[in-house]
C-alpha positions as CSV (number, residue, x, y, z in Angstrom):
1,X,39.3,-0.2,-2.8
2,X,39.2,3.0,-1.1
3,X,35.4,4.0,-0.6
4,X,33.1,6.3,0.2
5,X,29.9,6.0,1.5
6,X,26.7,8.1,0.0
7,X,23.9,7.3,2.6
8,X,23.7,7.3,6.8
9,X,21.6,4.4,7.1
10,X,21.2,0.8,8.2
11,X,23.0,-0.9,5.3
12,X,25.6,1.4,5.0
13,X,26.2,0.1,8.8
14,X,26.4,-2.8,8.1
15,X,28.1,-2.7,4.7
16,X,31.1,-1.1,6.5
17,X,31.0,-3.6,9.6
18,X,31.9,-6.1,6.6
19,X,34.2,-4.0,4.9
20,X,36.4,-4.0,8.2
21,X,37.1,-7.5,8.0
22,X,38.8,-8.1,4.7
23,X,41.9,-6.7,3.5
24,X,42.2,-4.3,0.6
25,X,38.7,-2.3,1.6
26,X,39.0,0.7,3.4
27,X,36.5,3.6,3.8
28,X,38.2,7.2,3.1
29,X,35.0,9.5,3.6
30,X,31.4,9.5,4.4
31,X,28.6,12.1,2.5
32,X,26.0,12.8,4.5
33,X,23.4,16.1,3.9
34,X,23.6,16.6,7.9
35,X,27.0,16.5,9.1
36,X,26.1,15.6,12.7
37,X,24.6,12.2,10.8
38,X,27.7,11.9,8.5
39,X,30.1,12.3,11.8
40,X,28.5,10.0,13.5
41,X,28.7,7.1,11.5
42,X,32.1,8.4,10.6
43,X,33.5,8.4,14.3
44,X,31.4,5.2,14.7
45,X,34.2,3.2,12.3
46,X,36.7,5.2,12.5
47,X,36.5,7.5,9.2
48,X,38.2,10.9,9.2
49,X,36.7,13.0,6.2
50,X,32.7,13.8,6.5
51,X,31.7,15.7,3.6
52,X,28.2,17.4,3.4
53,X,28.5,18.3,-0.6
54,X,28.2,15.5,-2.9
55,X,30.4,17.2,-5.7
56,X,33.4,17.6,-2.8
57,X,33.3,13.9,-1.9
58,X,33.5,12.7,-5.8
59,X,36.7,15.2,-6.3
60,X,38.4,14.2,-3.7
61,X,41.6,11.7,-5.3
62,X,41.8,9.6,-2.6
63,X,38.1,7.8,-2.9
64,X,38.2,5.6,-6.1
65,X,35.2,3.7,-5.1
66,X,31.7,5.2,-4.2
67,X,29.1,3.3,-2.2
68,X,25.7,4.4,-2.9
69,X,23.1,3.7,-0.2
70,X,21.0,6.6,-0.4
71,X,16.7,6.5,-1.4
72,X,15.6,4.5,-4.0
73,X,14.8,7.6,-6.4
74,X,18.8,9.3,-6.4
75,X,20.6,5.9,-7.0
76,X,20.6,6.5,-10.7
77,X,21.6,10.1,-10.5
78,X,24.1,9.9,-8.2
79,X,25.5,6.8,-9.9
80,X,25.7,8.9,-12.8
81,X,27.6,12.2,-11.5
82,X,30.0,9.5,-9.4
83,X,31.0,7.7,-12.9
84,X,31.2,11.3,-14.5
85,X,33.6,11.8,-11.6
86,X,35.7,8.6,-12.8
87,X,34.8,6.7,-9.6
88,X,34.1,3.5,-9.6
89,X,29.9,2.4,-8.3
90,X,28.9,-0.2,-5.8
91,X,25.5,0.9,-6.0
92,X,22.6,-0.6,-3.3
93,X,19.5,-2.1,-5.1
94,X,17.3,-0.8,-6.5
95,X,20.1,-0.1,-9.0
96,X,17.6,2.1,-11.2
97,X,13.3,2.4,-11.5
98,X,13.9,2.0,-15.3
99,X,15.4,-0.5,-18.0
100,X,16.2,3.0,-19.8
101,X,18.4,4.5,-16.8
102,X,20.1,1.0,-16.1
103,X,21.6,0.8,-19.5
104,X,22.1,4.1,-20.1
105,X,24.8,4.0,-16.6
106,X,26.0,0.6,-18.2
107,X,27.1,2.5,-21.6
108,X,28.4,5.3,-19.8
109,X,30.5,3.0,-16.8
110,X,31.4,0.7,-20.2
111,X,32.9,3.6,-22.3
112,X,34.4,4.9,-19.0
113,X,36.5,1.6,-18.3
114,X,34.7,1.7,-14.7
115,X,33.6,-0.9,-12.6
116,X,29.7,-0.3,-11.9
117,X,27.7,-2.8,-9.7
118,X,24.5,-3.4,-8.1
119,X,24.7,-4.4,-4.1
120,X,22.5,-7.6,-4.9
121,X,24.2,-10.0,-2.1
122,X,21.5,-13.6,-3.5
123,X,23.9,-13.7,-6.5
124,X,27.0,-13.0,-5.0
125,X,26.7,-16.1,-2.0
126,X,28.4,-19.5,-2.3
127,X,25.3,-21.0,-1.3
128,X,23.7,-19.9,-4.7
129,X,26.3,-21.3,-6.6
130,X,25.5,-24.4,-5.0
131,X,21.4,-24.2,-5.4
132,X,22.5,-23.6,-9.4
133,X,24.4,-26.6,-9.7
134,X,22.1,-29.0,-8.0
135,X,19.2,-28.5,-10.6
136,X,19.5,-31.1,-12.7
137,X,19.6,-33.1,-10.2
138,X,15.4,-32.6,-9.2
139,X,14.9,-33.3,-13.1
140,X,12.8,-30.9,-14.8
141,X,11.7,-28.1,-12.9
142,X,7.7,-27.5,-12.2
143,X,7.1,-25.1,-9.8
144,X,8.9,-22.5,-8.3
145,X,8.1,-20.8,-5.2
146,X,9.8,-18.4,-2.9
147,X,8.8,-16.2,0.1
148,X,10.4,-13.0,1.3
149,X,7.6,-11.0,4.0
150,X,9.4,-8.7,6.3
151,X,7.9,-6.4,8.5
152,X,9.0,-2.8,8.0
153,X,10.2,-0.7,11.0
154,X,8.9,2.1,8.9
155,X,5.2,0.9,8.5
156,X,3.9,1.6,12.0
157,X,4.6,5.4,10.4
158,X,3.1,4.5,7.4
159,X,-0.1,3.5,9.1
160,X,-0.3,6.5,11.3
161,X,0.0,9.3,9.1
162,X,3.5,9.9,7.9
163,X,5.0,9.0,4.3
164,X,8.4,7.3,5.0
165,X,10.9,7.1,1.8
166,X,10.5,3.5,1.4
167,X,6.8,3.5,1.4
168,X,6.9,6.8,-0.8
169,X,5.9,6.4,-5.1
170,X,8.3,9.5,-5.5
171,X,11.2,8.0,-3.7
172,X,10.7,4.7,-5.7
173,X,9.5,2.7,-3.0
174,X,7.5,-0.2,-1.9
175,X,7.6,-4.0,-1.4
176,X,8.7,-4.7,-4.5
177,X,11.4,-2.4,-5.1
178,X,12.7,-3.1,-1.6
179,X,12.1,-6.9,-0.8
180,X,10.1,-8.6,-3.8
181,X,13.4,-7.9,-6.0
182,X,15.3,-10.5,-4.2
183,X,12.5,-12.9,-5.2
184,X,12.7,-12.0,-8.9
185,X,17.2,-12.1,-8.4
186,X,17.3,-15.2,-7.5
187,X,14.7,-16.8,-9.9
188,X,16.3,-15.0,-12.9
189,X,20.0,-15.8,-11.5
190,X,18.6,-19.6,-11.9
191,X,16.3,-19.6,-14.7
192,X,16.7,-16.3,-16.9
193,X,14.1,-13.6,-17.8
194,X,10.6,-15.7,-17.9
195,X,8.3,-15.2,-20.8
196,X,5.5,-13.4,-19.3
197,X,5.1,-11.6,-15.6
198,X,2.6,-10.1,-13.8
199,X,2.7,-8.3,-10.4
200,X,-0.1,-8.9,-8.2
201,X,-0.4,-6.0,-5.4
202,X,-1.7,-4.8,-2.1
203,X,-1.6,-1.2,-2.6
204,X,-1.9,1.4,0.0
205,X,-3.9,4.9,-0.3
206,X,-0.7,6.6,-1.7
207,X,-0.7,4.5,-4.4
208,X,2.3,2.2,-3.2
209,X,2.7,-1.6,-3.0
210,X,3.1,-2.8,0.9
211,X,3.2,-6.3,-0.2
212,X,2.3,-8.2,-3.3
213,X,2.8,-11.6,-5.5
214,X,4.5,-11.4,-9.0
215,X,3.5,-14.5,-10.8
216,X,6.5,-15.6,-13.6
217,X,5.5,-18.0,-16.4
218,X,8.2,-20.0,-17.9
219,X,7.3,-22.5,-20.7
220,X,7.8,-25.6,-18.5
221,X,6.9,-24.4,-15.0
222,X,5.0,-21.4,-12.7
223,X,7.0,-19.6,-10.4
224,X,5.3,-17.6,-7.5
225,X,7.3,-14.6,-5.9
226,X,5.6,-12.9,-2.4
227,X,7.2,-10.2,-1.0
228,X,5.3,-7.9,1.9
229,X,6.7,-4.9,4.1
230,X,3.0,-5.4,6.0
231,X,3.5,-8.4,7.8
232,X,5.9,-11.5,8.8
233,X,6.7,-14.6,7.4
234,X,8.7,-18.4,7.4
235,X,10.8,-17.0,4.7
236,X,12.4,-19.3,2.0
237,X,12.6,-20.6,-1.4
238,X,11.3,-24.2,-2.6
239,X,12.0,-25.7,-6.5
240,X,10.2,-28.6,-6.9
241,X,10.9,-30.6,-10.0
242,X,10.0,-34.3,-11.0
243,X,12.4,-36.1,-9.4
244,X,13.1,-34.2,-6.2
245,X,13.1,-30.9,-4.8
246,X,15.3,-28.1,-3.2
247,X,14.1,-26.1,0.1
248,X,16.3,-22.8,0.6
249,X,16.3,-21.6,4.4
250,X,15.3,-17.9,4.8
251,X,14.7,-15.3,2.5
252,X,16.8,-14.7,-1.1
253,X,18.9,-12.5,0.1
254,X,20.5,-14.4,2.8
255,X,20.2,-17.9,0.6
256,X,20.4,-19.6,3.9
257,X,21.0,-23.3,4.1
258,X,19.8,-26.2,1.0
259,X,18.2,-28.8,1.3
260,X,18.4,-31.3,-1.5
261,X,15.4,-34.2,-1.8
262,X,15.4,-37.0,-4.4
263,X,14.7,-40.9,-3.9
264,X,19.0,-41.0,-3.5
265,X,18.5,-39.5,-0.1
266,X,18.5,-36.1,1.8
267,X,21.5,-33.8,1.6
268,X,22.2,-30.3,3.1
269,X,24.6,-27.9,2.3
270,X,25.6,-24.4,4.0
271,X,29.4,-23.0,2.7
272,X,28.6,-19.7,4.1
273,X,30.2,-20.1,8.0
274,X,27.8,-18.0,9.3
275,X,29.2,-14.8,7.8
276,X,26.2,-12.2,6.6
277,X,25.8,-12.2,3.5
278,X,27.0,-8.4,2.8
279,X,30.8,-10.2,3.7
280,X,30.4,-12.8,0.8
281,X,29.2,-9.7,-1.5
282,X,32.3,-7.4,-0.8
283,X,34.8,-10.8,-1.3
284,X,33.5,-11.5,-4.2
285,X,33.7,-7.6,-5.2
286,X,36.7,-7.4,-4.0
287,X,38.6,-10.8,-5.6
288,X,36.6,-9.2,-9.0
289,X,38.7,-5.6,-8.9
290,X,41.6,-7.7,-8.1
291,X,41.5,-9.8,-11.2
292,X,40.5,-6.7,-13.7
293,X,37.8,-8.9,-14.8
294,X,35.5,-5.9,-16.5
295,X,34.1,-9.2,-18.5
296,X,32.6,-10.2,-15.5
297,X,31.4,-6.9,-14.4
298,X,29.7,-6.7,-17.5
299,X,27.8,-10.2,-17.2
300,X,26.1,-9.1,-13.8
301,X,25.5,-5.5,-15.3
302,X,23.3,-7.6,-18.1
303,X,21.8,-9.4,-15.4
304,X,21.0,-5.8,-13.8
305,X,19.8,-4.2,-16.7
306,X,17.3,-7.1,-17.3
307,X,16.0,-7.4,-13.7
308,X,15.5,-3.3,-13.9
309,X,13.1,-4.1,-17.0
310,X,11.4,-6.8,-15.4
311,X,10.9,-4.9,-12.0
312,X,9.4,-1.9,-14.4
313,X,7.2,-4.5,-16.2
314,X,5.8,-5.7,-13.0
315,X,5.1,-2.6,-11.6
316,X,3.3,-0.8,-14.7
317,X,1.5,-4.5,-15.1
318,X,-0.1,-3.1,-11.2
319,X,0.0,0.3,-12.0
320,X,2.0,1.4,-9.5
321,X,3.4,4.8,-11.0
322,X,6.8,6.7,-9.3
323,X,6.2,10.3,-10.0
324,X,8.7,12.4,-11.7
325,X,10.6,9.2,-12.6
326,X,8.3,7.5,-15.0
């Protein structure tokens, strides 16, 4: 998998401090609009090619994979013209605002014979795999309840004036798009799509969600997602059903250490040796590719194309609008 990398920030850091570590990744180039931004994250892991044109970056023959880590609004877009290009997408969440543009890039990476795949580590982790198989053990699940409330380094701007992309409606931003999703992943991932949501939010002058609750209905049990860029939290996951319960340590997307509770006894379980959990992701990716196993790919595009609807239902059932998207 020879990548490269749409987007200067954060999780493009540490997405390529990952990537490093296992064999058969490599990063050819780096797009960045600036070209001091795109050098120094090049020079930072040792990448030769800096482009500052999108179009020159998806021509060039040696990048098969693109990486799309860019704001929340150009993710479709540029997913789009990088499949157009006959590249293969590892796209970051959120993988579109809309059910419409998430299976309108599924046709068109499906009649391309291209791999396309949203960077959702909670289904990707070993430890998930676990928390699925351990559910019959707790009997018949009752209540679901999980807890994701991060802090932003971007709303101290927020709340003094300034508009950052991830608190912007044009940018598709907000708690839910940004943290809430994990949540709703790792519900669905378990349980499937639930008959009814609704998104509860805290909204912000600008018309943005800084934190919220999206309440799922299922026919046998309630499940309670909160999500917040506004303030902290003890961040984890609970599932209590009627003969025991299982307590995930830290928030969804890092489906931390389990802790399994029935009258049998108390067992734990953590297969993830401390590795973050963008490693697990790009192992998995990677062992995928290796195997040609479009089948697969197209399972966890499904799974995308649902959670895009659901995230659009919750929003609209708040009336948080994006403009110039919806």
């Amino acid at each position: 998998m020879r990548i490269g990398t749409i987007g200067t920030g954060a999780i493009v850091s540490s997405i390529l401090t990952e990537a490093a570590k296992i064999e058969g990744l490599h990063c050819e180039a780096v797009y960045s609009r600036r070209e001091e931004t795109g050098r120094a994250l090049a020079d930072r892991f040792g990448v030769h090619k800096v482009y500052t044109v999108l179009d020159d970056l998806l021509a060039d023959p040696a990048v098969d994979w693109v990486y799309i880590a860019s704001p929340n609004s150009l993710h479709a877009e540029q997913a789009r013209r990088a499949l157009l290009a006959g590249k293969h997408v590892l796209c970051e969440k959120p993988f579109a605002p809309t059910r419409a543009q998430a299976e309108a890039l599924a046709a068109l990476a499906q009649k391309k014979g291209l791999f396309l795949l949203e960077g959702i580590t909670t289904l990707f982790l070993p430890n998930f795999e676990w928390l699925r198989a351990q559910l019959p053990a707790i009997g018949p699940v009752r209540q679901v309840s999980c807890t994701f409330c991060q802090y932003s380094r971007k709303y101290d701007a927020l709340l003094a004036g300034e508009t950052p992309n991830v608190f912007h409606p044009a940018f598709a931003g907000g708690a839910l798009m940004d943290i809430n999703l994990y949540n709703l992943y790792l519900v669905y991932g378990l349980f499937g799509a639930p008959a009814q949501l609704t998104y509860h939010a805290r909204r912000h002058p600008n018309g943005i969600d800084t934190g919220g609750i999206l309440v799922l209905e299922y026919p046998d049990f309630l499940c309670q997602c909160t999500g917040a860029k506004d303030c902290q939290a003890e961040n984890g996951v609970q599932i209590i059903g009627e003969r025991g319960t299982l307590q995930v340590e830290g928030p969804a997307s890092i489906c931390g250490r389990i802790r399994l509770t029935t009258a049998a006894g108390e067992q734990s379980y953590d297969a993830q040796d401390g590795q973050p959990p963008w490693f697990h992701e790009l192992c998995a990716i990677r062992d995928l590719v290796r195997a040609e196993d479009h089948a697969a790919c197209r399972r966890r595009l499904q799974a995308t194309v649902e959670v895009a609807g659901l995230l659009e239902q919750a929003r609209r059932s708040a009336g948080i609008v994006f403009p110039g998207i919806d």
